[in-house]
C-alpha positions as CSV (number, residue, x, y, z in Angstrom):
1,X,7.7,-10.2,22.8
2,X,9.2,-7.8,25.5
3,X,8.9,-4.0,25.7
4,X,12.6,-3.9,25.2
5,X,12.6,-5.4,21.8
6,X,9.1,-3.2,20.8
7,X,11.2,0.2,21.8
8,X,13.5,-1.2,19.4
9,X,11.9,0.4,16.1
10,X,10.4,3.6,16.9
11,X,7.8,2.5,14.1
12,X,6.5,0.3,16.6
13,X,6.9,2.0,19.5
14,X,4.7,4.4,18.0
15,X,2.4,2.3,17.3
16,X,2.2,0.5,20.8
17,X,1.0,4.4,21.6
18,X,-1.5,4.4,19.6
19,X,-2.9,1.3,20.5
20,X,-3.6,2.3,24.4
21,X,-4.6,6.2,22.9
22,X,-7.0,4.3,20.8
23,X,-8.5,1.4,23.5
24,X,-11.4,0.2,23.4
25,X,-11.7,1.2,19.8
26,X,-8.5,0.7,17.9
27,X,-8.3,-3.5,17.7
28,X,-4.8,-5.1,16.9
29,X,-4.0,-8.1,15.4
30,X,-0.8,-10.8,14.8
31,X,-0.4,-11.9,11.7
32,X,2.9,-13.1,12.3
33,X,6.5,-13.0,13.9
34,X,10.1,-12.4,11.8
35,X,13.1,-13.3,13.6
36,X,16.2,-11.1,12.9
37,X,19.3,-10.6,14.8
38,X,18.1,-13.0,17.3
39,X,15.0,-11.7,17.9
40,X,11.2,-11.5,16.9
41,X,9.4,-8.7,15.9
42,X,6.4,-8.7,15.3
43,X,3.5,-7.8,12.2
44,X,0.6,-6.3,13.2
45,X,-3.0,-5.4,11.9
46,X,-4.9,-2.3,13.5
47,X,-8.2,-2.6,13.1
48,X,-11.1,0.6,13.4
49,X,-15.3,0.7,12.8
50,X,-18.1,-1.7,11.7
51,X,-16.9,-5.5,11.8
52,X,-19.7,-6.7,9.6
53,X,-19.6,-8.5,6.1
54,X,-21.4,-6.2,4.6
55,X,-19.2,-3.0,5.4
56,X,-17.2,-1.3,2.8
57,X,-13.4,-1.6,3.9
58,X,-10.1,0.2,3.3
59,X,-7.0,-0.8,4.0
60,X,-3.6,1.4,4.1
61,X,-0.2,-0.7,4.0
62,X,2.8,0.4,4.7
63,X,7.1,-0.8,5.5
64,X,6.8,-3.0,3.0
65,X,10.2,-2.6,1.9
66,X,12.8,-1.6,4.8
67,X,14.6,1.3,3.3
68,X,11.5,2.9,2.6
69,X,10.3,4.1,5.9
70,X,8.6,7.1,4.9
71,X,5.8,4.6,3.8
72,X,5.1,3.1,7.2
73,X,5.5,6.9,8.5
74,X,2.8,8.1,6.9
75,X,0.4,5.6,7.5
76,X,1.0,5.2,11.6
77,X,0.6,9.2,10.6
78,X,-2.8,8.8,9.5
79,X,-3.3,6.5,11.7
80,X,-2.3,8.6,14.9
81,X,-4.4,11.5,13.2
82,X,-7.8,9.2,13.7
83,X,-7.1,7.8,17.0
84,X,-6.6,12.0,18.4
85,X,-9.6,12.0,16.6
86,X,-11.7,9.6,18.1
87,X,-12.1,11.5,21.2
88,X,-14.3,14.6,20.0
89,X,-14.7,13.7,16.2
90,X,-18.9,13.1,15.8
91,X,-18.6,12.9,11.9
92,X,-15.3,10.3,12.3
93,X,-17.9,7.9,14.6
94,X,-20.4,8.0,11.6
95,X,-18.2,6.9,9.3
96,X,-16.9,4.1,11.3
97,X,-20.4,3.0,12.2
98,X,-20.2,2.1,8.7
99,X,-17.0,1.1,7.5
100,X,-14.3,-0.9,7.9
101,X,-10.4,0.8,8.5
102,X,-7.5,-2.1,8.7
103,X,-4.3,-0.5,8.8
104,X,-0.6,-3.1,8.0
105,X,1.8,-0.5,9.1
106,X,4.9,-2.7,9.0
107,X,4.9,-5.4,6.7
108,X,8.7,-5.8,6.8
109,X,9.6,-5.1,10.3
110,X,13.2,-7.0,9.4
111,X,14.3,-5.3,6.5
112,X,13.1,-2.2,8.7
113,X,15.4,-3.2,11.3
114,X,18.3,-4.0,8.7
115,X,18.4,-1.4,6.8
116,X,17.5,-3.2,3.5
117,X,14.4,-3.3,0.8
118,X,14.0,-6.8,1.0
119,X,13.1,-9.5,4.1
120,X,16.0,-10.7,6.2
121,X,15.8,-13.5,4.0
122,X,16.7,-11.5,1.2
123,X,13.5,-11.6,-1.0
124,X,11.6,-8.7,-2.0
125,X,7.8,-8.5,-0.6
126,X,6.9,-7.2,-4.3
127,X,8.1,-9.8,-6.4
128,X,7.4,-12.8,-4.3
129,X,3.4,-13.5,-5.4
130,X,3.1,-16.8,-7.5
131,X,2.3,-14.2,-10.8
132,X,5.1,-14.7,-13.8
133,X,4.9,-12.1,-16.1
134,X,3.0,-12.3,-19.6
135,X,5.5,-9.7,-21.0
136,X,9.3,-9.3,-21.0
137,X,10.6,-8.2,-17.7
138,X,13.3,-5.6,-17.0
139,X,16.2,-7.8,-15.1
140,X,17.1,-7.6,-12.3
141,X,14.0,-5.1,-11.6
142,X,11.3,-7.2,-12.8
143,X,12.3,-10.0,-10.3
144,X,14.8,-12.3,-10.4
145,X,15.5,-16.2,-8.9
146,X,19.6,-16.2,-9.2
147,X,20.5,-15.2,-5.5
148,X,19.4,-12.8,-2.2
149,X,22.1,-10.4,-2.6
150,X,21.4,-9.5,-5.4
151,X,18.0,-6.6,-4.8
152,X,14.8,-7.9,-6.5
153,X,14.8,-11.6,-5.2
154,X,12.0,-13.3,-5.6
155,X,12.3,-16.4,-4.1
156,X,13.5,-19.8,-4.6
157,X,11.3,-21.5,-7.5
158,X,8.5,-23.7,-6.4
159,X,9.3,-22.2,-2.6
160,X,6.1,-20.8,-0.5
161,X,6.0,-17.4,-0.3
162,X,7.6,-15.5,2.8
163,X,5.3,-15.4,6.1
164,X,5.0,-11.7,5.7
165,X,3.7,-12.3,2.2
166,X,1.4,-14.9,3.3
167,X,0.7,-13.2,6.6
168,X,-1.2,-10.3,4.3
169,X,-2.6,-12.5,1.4
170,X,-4.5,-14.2,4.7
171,X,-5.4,-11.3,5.8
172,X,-6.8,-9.5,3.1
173,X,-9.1,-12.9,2.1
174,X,-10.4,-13.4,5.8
175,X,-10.8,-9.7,6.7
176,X,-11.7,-7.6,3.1
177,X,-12.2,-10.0,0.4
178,X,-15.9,-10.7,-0.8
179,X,-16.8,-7.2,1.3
180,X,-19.3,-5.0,-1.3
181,X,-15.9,-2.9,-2.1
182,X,-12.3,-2.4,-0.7
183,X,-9.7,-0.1,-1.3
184,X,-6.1,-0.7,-0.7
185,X,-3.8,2.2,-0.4
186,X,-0.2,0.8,-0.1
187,X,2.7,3.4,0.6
188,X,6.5,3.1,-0.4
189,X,9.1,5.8,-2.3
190,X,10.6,5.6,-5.3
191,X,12.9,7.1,-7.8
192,X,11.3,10.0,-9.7
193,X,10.4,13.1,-9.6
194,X,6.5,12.6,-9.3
195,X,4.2,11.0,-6.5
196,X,2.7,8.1,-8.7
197,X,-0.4,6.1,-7.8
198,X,0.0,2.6,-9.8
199,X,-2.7,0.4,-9.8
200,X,-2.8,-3.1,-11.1
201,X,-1.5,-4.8,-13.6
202,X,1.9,-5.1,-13.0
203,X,2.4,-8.3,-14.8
204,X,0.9,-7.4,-18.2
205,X,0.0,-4.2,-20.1
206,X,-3.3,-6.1,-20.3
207,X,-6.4,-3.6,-18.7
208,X,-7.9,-4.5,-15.3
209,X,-11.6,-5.5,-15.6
210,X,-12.3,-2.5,-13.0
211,X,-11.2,0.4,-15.3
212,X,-13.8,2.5,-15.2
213,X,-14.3,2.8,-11.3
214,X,-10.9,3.3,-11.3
215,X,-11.4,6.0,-14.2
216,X,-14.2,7.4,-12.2
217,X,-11.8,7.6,-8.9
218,X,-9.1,9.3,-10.7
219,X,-11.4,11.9,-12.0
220,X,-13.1,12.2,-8.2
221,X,-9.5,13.1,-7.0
222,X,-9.0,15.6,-9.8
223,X,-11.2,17.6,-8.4
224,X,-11.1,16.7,-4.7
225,X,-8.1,17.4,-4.2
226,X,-7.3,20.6,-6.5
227,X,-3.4,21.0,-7.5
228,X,-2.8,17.2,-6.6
229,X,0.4,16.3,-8.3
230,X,-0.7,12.5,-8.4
231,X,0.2,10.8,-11.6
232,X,-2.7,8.1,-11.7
233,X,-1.8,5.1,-13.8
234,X,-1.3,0.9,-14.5
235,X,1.7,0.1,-12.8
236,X,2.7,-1.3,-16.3
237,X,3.0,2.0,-18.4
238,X,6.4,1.9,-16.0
239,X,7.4,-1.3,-16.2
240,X,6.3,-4.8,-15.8
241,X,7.6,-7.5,-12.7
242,X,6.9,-11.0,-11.9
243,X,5.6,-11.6,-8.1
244,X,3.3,-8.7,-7.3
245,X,1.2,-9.2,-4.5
246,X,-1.5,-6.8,-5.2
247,X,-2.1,-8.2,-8.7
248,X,-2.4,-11.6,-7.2
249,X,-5.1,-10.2,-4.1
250,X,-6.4,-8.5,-7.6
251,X,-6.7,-11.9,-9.2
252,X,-8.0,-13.9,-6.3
253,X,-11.0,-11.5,-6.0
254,X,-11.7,-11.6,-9.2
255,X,-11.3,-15.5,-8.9
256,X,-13.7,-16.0,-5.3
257,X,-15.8,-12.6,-5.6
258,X,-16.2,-11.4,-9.0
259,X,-19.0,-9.0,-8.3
260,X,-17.3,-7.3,-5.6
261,X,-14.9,-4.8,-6.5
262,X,-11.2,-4.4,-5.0
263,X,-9.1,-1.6,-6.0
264,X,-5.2,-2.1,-4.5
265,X,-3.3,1.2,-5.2
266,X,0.1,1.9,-4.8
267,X,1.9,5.0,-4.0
268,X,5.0,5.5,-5.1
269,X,6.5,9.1,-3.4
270,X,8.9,10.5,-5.4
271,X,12.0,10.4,-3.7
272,X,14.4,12.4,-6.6
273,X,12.4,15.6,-5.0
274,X,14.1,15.5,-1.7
275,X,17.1,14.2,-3.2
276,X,16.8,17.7,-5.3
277,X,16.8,20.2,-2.3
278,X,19.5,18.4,-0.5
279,X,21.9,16.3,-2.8
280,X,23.8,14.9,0.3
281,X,21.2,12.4,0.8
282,X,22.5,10.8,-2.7
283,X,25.2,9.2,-0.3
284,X,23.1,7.4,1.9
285,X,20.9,4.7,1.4
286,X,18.4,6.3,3.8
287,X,18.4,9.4,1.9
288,X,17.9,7.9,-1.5
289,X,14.0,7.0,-0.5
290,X,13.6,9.5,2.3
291,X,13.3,12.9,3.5
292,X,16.2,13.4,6.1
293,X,15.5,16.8,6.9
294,X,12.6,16.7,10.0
295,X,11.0,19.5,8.1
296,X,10.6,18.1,4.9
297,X,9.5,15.0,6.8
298,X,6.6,17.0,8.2
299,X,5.7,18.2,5.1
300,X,5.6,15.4,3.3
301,X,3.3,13.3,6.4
302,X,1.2,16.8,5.5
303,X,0.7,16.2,1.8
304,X,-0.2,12.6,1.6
305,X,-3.1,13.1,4.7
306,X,-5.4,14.5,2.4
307,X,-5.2,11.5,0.1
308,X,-5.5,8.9,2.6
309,X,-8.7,10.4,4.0
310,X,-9.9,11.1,0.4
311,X,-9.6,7.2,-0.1
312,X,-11.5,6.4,3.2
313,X,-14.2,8.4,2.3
314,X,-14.5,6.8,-1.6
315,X,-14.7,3.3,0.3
316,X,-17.7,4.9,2.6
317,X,-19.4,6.4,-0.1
318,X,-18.8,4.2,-3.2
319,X,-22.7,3.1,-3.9
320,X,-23.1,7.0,-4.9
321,X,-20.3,7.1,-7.3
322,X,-19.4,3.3,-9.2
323,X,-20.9,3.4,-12.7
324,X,-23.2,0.7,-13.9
325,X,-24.7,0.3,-17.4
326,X,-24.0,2.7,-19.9
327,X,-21.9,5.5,-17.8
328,X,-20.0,2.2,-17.0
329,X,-18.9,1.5,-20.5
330,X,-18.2,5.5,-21.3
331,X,-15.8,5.2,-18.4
332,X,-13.9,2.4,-19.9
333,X,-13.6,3.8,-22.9
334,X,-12.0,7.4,-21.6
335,X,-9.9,5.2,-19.3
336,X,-8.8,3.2,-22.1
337,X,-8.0,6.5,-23.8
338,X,-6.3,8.0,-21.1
339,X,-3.9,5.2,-20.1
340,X,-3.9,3.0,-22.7
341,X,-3.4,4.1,-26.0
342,X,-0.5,5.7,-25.6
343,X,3.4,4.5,-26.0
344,X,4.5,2.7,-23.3
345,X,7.3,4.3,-21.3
């Protein structure tokens, strides 16, 4: 690919910075080319620390739908703040000597370029999984086969999923999968008035088999981070879809490496605050799922920092905080409590 079609997205112009600011330490990696418009762009991992099986791992994910860029902006922004920090940071190194950091910035380069949530194809990254649904859906939101232009397309039936789709799964089983534990961070915006981290099912109101680590995470953040105003829950107390990718990666650890927990997470920014301050943004599709104004942009790369180095930090220190035995069970139950058995929205 030529420099004149990397300067084309400052997302990955950006990032071609960061890889030379990073050498020898930042590593990057193809997982495949989209064509759009005539011409390829590509999808990249970025890899940082210990390369070894045995290494905790996180992984931060981000552009997977094209309007959304303020997802792919905040991870090249954690991203960037590790690389400045590789020069001087002593405690950074340690951490890296024994963990893992893979970083998908841009999962949809295409719709990135176009201007649209889904692929250039027209199918959405999120509903395009070989997962149906054990509940009723919400159509169109939950997913739909009936045509690309209409938004939440998954796919033709019985077709294989899109590269980018496949690109990740691939990753994630050759690079995280079957590691002693991985977290997944994966960043988008949404309508709403609250920064929501889902995590899975997505599929079915059914409970995850990891609900207490997940319990015990949420209540590590609670008081981490203080004044957080995360709303931690199952992606199904929202609603339920067909096609999510991060319940099948759930699902096909579970299936290959059952004793090895992986915990995907999704952030969902709430998009209704910026919306709030400045109304005008309700007439353009940019604005309806990002901040417009470059200070509001700032402050918003600000707020989510902390989280994303909270999560790195879990992943490097789970052995001290997963429960096992009987504190394992008490955390089921309070997370069963807490999320569970209440109405559904």
């Amino acid at each position: 690919m030529t420099a004149r079609h990397r300067a084309d997205l400052p997302e990955l112009l950006e990032l071609q910075a960061l890889l030379r600011l990073g050498a020898p330490q930042l590593e990057r990696r193809l997982l495949c080319e989209v064509e759009v418009d005539g011409r390829p762009l590509p999808v990249h991992a970025y890899l940082l620390g210990a390369a070894r099986a045995d290494a905790p791992a996180v992984l931060f994910v981000g552009g997977v739908h094209g309007l959304e860029r303020i997802g792919a902006e905040v991870v090249i922004a954690y991203l960037r703040s590790l690389v400045m920090r590789l020069g001087w940071d002593e405690t950074l190194h340690q951490q890296l000597q024994s963990m893992r950091l893979a970083f998908v910035p841009l999962l949809n380069p295409g719709g990135v370029w176009r201007g649209t949530r889904s692929n250039p194809r027209g199918v959405d990254l999120m509903r395009n999984a070989p997962v149906e649904a054990r509940e009723p859906v919400p159509w169109p939101l939950g997913g739909q086969r009936l045509s690309p232009r209409l938004p939440w397309y998954r796919g033709a039936r019985g077709a294989p999923m899109e590269c980018e789709s496949q690109a990740l799964c691939a990753f994630v089983e050759a690079e995280l999968l079957g590691r002693p534990f991985t977290l997944v961070l994966d960043c988008h915006s949404g309508f709403g008035m609250n920064d929501r981290l889902w995590f899975p099912f997505a599929h079915t109101a059914r409970p995850i088999e990891h609900l207490a680590e997940l319990h015990v995470l949420a209540e590590m953040l609670d008081r981490a981070l203080l004044h957080h105003r995360y709303v931690i829950e199952p992606q199904s107390r929202q609603y339920r879809t067909h096609g999510d990718l991060w319940d099948h990666l759930y699902l096909r650890a579970r299936a290959g490496w059952p004793a090895q927990p992986f915990l995907p997470l999704t952030l969902e920014m709430g998009s209704w605050l910026w919306v709030k301050k400045n109304p005008r943004q309700m007439f353009s599709r940019q604005g309806i799922f990002n901040p417009l104004i470059e200070h509001r942009q700032h402050r918003v790369l600000r707020r989510h920092l902390g989280l994303l180095d909270f999560i790195g930090r879990a992943a490097a220190s789970h052995a001290r905080w997963l429960p096992e035995g009987a504190l394992r069970d008490h955390h089921h139950q309070q997370a069963l409590a807490r999320w569970y058995r209440r109405p559904m929205r």
